[in-house]
Rosetta silent file (secondary structure, phi, psi, omega in degrees, C-alpha in Angstrom):
SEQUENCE: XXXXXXXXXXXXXXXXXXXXXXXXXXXXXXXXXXXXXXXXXXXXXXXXXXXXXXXXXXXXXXXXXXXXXXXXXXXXXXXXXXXXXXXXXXXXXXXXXXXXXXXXXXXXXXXXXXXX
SCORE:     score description
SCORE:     0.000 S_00000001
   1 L     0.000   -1.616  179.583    0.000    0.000    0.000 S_00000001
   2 L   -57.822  -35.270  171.124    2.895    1.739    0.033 S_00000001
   3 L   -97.783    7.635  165.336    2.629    2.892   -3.620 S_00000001
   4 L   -83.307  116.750  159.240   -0.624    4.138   -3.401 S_00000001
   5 L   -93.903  114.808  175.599   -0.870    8.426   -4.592 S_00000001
   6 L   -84.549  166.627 -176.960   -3.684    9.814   -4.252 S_00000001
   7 H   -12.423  -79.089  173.468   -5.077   12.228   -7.159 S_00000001
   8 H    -2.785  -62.314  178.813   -3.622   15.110   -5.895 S_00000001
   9 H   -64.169  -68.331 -177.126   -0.226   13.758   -5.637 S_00000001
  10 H   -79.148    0.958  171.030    0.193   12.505   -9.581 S_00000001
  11 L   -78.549  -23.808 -166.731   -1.574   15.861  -10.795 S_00000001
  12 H   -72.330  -83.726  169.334    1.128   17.948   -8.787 S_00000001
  13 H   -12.899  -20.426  168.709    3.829   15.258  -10.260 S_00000001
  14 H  -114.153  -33.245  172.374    2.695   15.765  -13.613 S_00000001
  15 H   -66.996  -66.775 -178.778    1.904   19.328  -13.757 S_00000001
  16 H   -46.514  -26.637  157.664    5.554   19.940  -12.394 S_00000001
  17 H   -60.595  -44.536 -160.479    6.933   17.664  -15.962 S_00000001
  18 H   -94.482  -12.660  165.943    5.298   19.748  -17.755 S_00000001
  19 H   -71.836  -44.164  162.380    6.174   22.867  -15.882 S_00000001
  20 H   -36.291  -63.334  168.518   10.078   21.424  -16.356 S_00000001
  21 H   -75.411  -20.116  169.393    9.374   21.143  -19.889 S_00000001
  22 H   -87.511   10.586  164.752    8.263   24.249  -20.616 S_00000001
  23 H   -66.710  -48.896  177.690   11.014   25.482  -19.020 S_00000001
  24 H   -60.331  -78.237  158.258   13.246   23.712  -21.232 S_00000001
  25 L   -92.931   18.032  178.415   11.709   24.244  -24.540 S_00000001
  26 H   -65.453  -32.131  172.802    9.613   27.397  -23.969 S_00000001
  27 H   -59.616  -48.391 -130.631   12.148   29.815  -25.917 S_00000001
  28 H  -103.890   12.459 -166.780   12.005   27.649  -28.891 S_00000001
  29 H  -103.274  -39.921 -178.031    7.883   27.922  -29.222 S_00000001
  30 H   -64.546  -16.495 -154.279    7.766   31.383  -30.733 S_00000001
  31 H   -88.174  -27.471  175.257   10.625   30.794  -33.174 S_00000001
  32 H   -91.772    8.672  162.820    8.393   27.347  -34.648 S_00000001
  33 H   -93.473  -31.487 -171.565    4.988   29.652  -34.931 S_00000001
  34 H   -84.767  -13.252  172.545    6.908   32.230  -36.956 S_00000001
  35 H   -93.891    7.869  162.999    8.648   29.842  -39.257 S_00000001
  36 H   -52.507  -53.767 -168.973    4.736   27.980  -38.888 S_00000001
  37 H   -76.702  -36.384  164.439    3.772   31.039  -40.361 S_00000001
  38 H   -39.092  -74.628 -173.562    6.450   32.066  -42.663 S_00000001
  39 H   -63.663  -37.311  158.466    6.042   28.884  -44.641 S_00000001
  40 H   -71.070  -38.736 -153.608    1.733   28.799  -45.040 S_00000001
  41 H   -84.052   -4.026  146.451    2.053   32.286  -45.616 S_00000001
  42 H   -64.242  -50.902 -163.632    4.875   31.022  -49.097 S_00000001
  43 H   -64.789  -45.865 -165.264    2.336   27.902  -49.414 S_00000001
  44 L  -119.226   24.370  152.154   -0.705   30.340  -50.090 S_00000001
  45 L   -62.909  -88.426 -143.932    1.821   33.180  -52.148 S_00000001
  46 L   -79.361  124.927  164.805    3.039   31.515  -54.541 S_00000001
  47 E  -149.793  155.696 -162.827    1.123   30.072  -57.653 S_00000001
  48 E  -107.257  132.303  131.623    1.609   28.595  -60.588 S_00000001
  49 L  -103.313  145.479 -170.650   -0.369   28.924  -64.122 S_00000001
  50 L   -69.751 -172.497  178.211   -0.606   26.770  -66.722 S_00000001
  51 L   -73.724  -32.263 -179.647    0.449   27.505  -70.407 S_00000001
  52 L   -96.342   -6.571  158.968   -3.079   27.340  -71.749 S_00000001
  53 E   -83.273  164.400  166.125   -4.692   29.557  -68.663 S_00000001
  54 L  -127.563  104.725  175.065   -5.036   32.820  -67.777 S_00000001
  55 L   -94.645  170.261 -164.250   -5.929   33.884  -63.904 S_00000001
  56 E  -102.985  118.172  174.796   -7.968   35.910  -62.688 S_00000001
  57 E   -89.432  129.222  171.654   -6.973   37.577  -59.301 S_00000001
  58 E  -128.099  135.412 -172.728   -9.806   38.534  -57.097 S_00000001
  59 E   -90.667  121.402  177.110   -9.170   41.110  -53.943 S_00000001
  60 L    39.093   30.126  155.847  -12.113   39.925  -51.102 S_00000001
  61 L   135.606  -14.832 -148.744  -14.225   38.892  -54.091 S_00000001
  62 E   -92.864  143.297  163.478  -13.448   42.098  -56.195 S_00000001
  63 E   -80.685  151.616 -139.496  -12.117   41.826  -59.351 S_00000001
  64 E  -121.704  -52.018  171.339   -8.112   42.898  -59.116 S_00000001
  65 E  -179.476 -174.675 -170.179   -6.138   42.012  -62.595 S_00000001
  66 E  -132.162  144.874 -160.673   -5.270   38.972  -64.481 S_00000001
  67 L  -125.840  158.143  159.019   -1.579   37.222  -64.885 S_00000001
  68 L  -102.750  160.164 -131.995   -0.482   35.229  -67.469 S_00000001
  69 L   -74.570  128.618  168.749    0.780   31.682  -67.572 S_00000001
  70 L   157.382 -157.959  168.692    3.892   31.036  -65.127 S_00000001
  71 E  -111.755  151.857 -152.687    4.820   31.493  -61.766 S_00000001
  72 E  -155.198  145.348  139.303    3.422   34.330  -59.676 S_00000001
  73 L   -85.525  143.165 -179.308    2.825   36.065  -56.236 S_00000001
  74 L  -122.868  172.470  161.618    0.031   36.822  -54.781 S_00000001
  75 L   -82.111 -178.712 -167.190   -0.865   38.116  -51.195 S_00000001
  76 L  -117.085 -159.014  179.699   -1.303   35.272  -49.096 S_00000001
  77 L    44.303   49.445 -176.027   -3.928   34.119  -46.726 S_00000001
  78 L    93.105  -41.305 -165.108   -6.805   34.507  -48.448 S_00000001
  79 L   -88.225   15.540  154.783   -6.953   37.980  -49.276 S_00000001
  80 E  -134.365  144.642  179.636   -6.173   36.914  -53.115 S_00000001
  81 E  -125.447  136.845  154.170   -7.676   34.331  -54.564 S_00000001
  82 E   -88.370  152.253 -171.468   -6.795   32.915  -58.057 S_00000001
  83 L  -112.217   31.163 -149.533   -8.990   31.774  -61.044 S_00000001
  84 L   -53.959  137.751  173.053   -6.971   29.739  -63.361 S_00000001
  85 L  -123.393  100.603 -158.684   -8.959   29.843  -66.364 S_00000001
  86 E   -57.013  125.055  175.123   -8.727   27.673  -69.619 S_00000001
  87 L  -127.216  -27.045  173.402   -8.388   30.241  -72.347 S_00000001
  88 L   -84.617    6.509  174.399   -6.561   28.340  -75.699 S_00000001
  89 L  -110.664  145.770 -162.026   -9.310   25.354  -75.279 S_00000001
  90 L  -112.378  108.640 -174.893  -12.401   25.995  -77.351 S_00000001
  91 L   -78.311  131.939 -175.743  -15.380   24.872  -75.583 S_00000001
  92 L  -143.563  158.235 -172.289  -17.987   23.718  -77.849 S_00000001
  93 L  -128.804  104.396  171.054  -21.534   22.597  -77.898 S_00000001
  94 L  -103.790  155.733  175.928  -23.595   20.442  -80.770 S_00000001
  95 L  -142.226  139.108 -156.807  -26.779   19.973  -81.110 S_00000001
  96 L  -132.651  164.167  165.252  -28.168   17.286  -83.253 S_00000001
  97 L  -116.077  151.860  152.723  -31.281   15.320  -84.374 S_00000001
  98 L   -82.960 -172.040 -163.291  -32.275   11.755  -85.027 S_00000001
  99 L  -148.915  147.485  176.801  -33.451   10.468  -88.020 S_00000001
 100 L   -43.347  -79.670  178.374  -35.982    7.175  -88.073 S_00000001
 101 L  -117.918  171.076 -175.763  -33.823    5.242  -89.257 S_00000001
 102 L  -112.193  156.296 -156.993  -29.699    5.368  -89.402 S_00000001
 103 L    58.113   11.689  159.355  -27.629    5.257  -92.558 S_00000001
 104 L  -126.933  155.151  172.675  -30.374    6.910  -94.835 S_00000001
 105 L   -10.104  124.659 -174.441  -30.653    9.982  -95.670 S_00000001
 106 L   -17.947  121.725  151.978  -31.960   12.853  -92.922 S_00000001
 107 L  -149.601  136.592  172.005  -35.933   12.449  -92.760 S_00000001
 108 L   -61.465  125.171  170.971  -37.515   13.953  -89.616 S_00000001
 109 L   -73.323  148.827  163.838  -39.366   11.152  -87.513 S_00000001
 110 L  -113.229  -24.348  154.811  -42.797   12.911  -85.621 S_00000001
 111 L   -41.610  139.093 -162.761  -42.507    9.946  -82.950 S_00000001
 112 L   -97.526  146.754 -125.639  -40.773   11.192  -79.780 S_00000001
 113 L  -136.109  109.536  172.064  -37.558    9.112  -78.930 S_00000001
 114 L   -59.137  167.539  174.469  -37.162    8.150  -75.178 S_00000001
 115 L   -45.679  108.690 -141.625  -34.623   10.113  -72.945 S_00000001
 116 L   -96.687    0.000    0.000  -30.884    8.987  -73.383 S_00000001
């Protein structure tokens, strides 16, 4: 029974490790939030467009100016956002008919064709 602590006992015993360690390493905590910060605040600079985009920079939603393909700064955190945009690919849309039957010649059917 000898090795019985009550509560008390291992919170003071543990709060004093941890008082020890922060003793230890407590200098070293500001210097890893500012290189924390340093490095997201590169991570959300720096961007890259492609050869066939153009982006669009928007300031808090507003539009700001547009860069052309490479690598670029921006502000970070948010307060620019990029828009990479396809601008060399030519989006296109057809619109077609059937025909009653396939491989002769166009003739409009007036029966309606179920839903594809």
């Amino acid at each position: 029974m000898d090795d019985f602590r009550s509560p008390e006992d291992l919170f003071r015993e543990e709060t004093k490790k941890v008082r020890e360690i922060g003793r230890t390493y407590g200098k070293y905590i500001p210097v890893v939030i500012g290189v924390v910060l340093v490095l997201w605040g590169l991570r959300t600079a720096v961007y890259s467009i492609g050869p066939d985009e153009v982006g669009v920079i928007q300031r808090f939603g507003k539009f700001v100016r547009t860069t052309e393909p490479g690598l670029h700064v921006k502000l970070p955190f948010g307060i620019e956002r990029v828009t990479p945009i396809k601008v060399k690919k030519i989006f296109k849309e057809e619109f077609g008919f059937r025909t009653a039957r396939p491989g002769v010649r166009s003739v409009y059917a007036s029966r309606q064709y179920p839903e594809e």
